[in-house]
PLY file of the C-alpha trace (Angstrom):
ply
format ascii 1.0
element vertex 313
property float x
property float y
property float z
element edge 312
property int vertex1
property int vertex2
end_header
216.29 23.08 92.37
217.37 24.04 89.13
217.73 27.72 89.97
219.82 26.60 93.16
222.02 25.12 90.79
222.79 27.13 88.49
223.47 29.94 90.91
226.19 27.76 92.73
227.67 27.19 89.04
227.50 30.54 88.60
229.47 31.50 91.79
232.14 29.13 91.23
232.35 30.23 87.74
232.96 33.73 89.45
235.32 32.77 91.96
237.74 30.44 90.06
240.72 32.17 88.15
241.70 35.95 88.18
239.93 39.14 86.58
241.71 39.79 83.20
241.97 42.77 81.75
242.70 42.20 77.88
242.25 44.71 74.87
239.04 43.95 73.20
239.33 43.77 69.47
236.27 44.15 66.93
234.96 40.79 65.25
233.48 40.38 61.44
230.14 42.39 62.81
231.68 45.05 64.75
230.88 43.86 68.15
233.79 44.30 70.77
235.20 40.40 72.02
238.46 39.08 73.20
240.77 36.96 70.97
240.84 33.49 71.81
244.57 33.32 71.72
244.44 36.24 75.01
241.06 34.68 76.86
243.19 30.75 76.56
246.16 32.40 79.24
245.85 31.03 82.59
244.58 33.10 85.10
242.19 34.22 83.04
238.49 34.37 83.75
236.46 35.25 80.81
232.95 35.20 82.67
234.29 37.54 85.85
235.11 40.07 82.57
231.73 39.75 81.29
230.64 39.99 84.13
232.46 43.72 84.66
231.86 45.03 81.40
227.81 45.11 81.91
227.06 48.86 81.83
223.46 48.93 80.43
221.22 50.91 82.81
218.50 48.42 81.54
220.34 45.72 82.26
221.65 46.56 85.90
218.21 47.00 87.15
217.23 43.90 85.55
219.98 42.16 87.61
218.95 43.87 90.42
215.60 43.60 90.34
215.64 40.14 89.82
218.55 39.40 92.98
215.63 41.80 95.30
212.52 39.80 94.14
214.35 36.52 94.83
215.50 38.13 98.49
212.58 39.34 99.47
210.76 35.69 98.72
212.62 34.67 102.23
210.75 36.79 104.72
207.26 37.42 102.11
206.86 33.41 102.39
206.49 33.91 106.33
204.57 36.82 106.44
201.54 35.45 104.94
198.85 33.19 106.45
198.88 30.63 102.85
202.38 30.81 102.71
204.53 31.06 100.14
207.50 30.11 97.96
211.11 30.33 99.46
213.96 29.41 97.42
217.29 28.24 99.19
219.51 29.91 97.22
219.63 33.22 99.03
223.40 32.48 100.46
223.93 31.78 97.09
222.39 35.10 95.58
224.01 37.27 98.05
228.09 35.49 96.96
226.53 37.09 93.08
225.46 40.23 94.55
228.90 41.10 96.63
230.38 39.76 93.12
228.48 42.37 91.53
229.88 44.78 93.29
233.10 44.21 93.70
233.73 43.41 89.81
231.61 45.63 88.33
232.73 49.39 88.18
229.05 50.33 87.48
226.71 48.56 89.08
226.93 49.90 93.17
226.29 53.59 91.36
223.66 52.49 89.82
221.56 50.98 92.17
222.44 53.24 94.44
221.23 56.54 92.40
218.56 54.71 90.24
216.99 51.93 92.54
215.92 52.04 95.70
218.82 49.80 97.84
216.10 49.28 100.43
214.93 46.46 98.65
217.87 44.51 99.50
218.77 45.80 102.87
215.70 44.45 104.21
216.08 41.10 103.34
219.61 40.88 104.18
218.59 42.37 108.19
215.85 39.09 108.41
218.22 37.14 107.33
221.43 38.37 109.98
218.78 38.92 112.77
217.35 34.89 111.75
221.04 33.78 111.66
222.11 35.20 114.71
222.86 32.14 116.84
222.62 29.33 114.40
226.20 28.16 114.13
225.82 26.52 110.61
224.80 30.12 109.16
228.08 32.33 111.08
229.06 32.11 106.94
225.64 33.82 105.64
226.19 36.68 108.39
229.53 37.02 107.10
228.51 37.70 103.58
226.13 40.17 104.86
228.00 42.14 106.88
230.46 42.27 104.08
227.84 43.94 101.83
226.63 46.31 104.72
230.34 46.99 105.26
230.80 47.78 101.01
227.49 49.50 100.75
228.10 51.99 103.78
231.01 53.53 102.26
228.70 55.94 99.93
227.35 58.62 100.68
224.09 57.72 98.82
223.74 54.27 100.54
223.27 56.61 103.91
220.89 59.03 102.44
218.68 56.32 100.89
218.09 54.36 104.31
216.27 57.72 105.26
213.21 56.34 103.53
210.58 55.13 106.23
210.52 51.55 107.28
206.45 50.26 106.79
207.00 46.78 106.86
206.35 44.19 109.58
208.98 41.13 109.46
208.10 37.91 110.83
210.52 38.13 113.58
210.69 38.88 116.97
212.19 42.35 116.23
210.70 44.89 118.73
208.41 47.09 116.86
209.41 50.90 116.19
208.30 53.89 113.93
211.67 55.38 111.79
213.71 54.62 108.76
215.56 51.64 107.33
218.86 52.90 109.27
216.66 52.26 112.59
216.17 48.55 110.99
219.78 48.49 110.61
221.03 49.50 114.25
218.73 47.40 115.84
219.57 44.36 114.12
223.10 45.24 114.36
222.85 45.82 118.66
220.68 41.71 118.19
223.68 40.48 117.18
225.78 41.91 119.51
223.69 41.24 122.36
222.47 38.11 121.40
224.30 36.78 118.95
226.53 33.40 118.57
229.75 33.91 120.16
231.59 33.26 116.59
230.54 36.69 115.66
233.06 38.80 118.14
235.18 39.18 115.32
232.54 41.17 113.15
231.87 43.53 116.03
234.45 46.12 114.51
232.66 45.83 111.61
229.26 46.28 112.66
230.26 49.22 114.41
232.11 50.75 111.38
228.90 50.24 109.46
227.00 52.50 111.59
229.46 54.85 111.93
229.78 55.09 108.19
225.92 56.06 107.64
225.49 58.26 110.99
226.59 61.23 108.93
223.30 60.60 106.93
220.81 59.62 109.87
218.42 62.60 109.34
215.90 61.40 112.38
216.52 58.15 114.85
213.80 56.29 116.63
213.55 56.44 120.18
214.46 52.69 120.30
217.35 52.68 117.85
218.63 55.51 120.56
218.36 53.41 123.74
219.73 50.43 121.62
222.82 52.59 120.96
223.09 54.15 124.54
223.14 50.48 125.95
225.71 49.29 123.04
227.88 52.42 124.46
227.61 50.67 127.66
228.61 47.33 126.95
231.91 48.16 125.54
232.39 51.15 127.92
232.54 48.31 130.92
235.58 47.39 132.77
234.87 43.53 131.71
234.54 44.54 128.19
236.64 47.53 127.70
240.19 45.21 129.17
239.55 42.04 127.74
241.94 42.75 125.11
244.30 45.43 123.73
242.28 46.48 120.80
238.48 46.10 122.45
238.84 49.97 122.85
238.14 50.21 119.02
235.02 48.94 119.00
234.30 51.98 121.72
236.19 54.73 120.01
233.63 53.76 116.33
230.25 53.86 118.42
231.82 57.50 119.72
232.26 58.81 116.35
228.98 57.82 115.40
227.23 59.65 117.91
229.87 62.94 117.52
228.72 62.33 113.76
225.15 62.24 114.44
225.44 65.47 116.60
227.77 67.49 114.50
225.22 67.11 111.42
221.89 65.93 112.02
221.21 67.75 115.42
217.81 68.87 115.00
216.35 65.67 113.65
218.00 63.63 116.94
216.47 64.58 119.76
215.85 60.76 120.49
219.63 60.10 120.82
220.66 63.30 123.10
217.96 62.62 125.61
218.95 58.85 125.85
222.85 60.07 125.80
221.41 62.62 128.93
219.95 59.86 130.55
222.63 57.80 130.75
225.12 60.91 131.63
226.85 58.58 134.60
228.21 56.24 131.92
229.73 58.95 129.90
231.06 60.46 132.84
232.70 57.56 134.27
234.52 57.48 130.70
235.42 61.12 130.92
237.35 60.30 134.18
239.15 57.47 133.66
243.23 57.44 134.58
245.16 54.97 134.37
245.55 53.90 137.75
241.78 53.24 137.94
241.92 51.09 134.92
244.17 49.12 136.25
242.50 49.10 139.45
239.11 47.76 137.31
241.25 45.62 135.32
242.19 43.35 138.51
239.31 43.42 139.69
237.46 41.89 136.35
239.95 39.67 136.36
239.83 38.46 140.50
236.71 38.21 139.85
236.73 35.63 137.30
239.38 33.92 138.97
237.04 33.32 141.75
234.59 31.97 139.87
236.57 29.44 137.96
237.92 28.26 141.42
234.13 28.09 142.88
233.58 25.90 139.96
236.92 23.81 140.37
0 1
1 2
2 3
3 4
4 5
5 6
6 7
7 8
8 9
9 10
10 11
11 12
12 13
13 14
14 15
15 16
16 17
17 18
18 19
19 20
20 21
21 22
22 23
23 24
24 25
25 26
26 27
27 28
28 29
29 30
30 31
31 32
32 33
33 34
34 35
35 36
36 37
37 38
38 39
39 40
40 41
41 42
42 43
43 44
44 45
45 46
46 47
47 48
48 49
49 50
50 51
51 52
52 53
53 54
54 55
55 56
56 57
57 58
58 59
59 60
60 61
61 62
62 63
63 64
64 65
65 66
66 67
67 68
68 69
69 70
70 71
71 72
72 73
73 74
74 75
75 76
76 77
77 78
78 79
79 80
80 81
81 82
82 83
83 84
84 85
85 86
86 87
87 88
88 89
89 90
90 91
91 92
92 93
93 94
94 95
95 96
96 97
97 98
98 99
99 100
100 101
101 102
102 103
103 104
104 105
105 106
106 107
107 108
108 109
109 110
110 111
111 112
112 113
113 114
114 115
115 116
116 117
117 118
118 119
119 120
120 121
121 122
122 123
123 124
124 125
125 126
126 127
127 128
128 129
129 130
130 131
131 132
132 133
133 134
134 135
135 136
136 137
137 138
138 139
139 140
140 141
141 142
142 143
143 144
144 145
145 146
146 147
147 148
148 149
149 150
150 151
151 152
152 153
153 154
154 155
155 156
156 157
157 158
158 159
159 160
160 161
161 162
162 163
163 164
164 165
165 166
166 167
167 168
168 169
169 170
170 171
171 172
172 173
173 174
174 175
175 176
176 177
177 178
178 179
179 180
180 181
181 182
182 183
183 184
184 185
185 186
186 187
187 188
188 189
189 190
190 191
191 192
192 193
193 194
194 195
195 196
196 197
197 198
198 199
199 200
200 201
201 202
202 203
203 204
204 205
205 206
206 207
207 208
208 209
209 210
210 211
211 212
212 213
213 214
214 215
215 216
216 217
217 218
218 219
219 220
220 221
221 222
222 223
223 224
224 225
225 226
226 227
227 228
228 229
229 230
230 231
231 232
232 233
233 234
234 235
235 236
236 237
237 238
238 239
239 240
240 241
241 242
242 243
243 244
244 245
245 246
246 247
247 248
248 249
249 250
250 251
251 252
252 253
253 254
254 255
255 256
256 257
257 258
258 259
259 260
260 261
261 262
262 263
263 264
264 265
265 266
266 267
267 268
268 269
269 270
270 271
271 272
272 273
273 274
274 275
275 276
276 277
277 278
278 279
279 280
280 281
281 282
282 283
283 284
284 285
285 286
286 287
287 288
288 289
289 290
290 291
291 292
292 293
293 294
294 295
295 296
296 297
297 298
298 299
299 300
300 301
301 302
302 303
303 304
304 305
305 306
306 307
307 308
308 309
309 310
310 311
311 312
């Protein structure tokens, strides 16, 4: 209870008042610190500047060791037969992490290049693929995908989800043989098939995540593929592809993932161009669409549903 709440005080502390930026002068010892006079200002948030200026390599992976161990406590207390302990401050821990890395300057380098990020990615799938459809945690896969989202804009964050994924999560998850980016898509294509409907809006953004690491995706597992292929045709479907005017975007990201994964990691994807053969008619049927057949789909999606609220009337 105690470390529940003091990471909520912590947060707050974090999230109240703007980052400062003052000139830090040298006390009686020698020590850099900020004069009273310029920390007293309003707007000014002495602990989110702290907070930035920690660029110890010791004391990063101290901080992010210590965020992991707590993570991983949420899915390690269900994986064993005697249980164990699970704190319920892991919404909490993840607000500090995404503070971490948007304040500090430092710290998504260094775990990147000197820990292994897997530690956390893990973790933060259970906990998205748990969440999926409980309305009261929409907010925890929020914060997640807003990590994922942060995280998948380096290079390195793609390279290190290469590493092979061992681990058996107490979930339903269908069980496969690749890397921590398979972990990734398939929890990604759960929530999109079978996720709350409050998490639409995110669907741009789970996309961009995986096109932001495909680049990087050095071998994909033969379910990750088919997951993919059938994501392709969701949003490639008349009823999904004209239910509004931007619902092509989430179709045009999943496209430059796969032209990603082609164009550089050919040889290691066999997986994904067999499933992408399979499912040729799909593709094709996006090749030749006009105009005048999309609006010829387009009234029929929509006659259709008419109908059926009428048969219901």
């Amino acid at each position: 209870k105690i470390v529940e709440l003091s990471s909520q005080v912590l947060c707050i502390l974090l999230d109240c008042g703007l980052p400062g930026s003052p000139v830090p002068v040298l006390d009686e010892k020698g020590i850099p610190c900020v004069e009273f006079q310029v920390a007293s200002k309003g707007g000014f948030n002495i602990f989110r500047t702290l907070l930035a200026r920690v660029d110890s390599a010791k004391d990063l992976t101290f901080i992010f060791t210590g965020i992991s161990r707590l993570l991983k406590s949420v899915y390690e207390s269900e994986s064993t037969y005697m249980g164990g302990t699970k704190l319920g401050n892991y919404q909490e821990l993840l607000v500090l992490f995404w503070k971490f890395l948007e304040e500090n300057p430092y710290f998504m380098t260094h775990i990147l290049t000197k820990c292994d990020i897997n530690e956390v990615i893990v973790p933060i799938c259970f906990l998205m693929y748990k969440s999926r459809r409980d309305p009261a945690h929409i907010g925890l896969v929020h914060i997640c995908t807003f990590v994922l989202l942060k995280l998948s804009g380096e290079r390195s964050f793609g390279v290190s989800l290469n590493r092979a994924f061992k681990k058996k999560l107490p979930t339903d998850l269908p069980l496969f043989h690749g890397c921590h980016t398979d972990l990734l898509a398939i929890t990604l294509h759960k929530l999109v098939v079978n996720g709350a409907y409050k998490l639409v809006p995110l669907y741009s953004c789970f996309l961009t995540i995986i096109s932001n690491v495909s680049p990087y995706w050095k071998s994909m597992s033969l379910l990750a593929a088919v997951k993919l292929v059938n994501l392709f045709e969701l949003f490639s479907s008349p009823k999904f592809l004209y239910s509004g005017e931007f619902a092509y975007r989430h179709l045009a990201l999943l496209l430059e993932g796969f032209n990603n994964i082609i164009q550089y990691q050919y040889h290691g994807n066999a997986h994904l161009v067999y499933a992408i053969v399979r499912r040729n008619d799909s593709f094709g049927h996006l090749a030749s669409l006009t105009l005048e057949k999309a609006q010829a789909d387009c009234h029929k999606v929509y006659g259709e549903q008419t109908t059926v609220k009428r048969d219901d009337d």
